[in-house]
N, C-alpha and C positions, 0 to 999 in steps of 0.2 A: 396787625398794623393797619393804620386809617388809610382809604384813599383818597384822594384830588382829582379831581376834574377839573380839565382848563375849557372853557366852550370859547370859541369864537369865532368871528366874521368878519372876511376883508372888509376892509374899507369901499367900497364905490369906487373912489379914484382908482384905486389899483388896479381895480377888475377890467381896466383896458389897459392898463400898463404893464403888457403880459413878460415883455425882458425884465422889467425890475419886481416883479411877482414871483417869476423861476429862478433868478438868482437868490431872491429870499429863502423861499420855500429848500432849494439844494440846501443851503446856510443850516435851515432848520434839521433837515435829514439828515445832515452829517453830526447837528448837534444832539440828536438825539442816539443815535448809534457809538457816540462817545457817550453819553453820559452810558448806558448800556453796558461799553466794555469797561466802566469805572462800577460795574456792580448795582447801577441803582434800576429799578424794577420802574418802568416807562413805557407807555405804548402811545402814536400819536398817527392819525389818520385823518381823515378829510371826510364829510359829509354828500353824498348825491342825494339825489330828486328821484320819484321812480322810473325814470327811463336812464339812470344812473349817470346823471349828466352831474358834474362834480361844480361847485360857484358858493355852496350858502356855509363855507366855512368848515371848521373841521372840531374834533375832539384831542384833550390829553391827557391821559391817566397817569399816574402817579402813585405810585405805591412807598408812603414814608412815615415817617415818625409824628409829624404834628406841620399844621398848617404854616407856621413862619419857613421851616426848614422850606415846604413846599412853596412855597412864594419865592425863597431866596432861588431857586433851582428856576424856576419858571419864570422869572423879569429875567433872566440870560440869554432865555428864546431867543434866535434870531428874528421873530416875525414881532415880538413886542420889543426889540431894541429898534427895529427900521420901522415902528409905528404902520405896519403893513396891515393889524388888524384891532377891530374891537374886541375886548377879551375880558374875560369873569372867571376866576378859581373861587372853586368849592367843595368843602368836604362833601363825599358821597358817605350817608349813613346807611347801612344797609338794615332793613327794617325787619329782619327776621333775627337780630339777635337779643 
């Protein structure tokens, strides 16, 4: 089955608007620990710097059937309904098959 990758990066505005950032982000962690207990194969984490200082956005993998399904699943994000980030989904082709 293909994957997805969702890459993205707050906005600027946000990154001082640290109450309406963690209420997001909670919104997002709960959304994704449901979709989880609804069986779908998900994993989604934040990006650091090397002194593992966390700001330049995060990752989200997707383990599904074909890219619409994965789109449909992914504009539900809490962080792309509150416009809280820049964001690009893309199949990951893995080059050794």
């Amino acid at each position: 089955m293909p994957f997805f990758v969702k890459t993205e990066i707050i906005k600027k505005e946000y990154l001082i608007n640290h109450d309406f950032k963690k209420k997001i982000i909670k919104e997002h962690i709960d959304w994704i620990k449901k979709l989880k207990k609804e069986g779908i194969k998900i994993k989604s984490g934040f990006l650091v710097d090397q002194l593992k200082r966390p700001g330049d956005g995060g990752l989200l993998i997707l383990e599904i059937n074909n890219y619409k399904n994965a789109l449909e699943i992914i504009k539900n994000d809490p962080m792309i309904k509150n416009n809280l980030v820049e964001w690009k989904l893309n199949e990951w082709v893995d080059s050794n098959r």
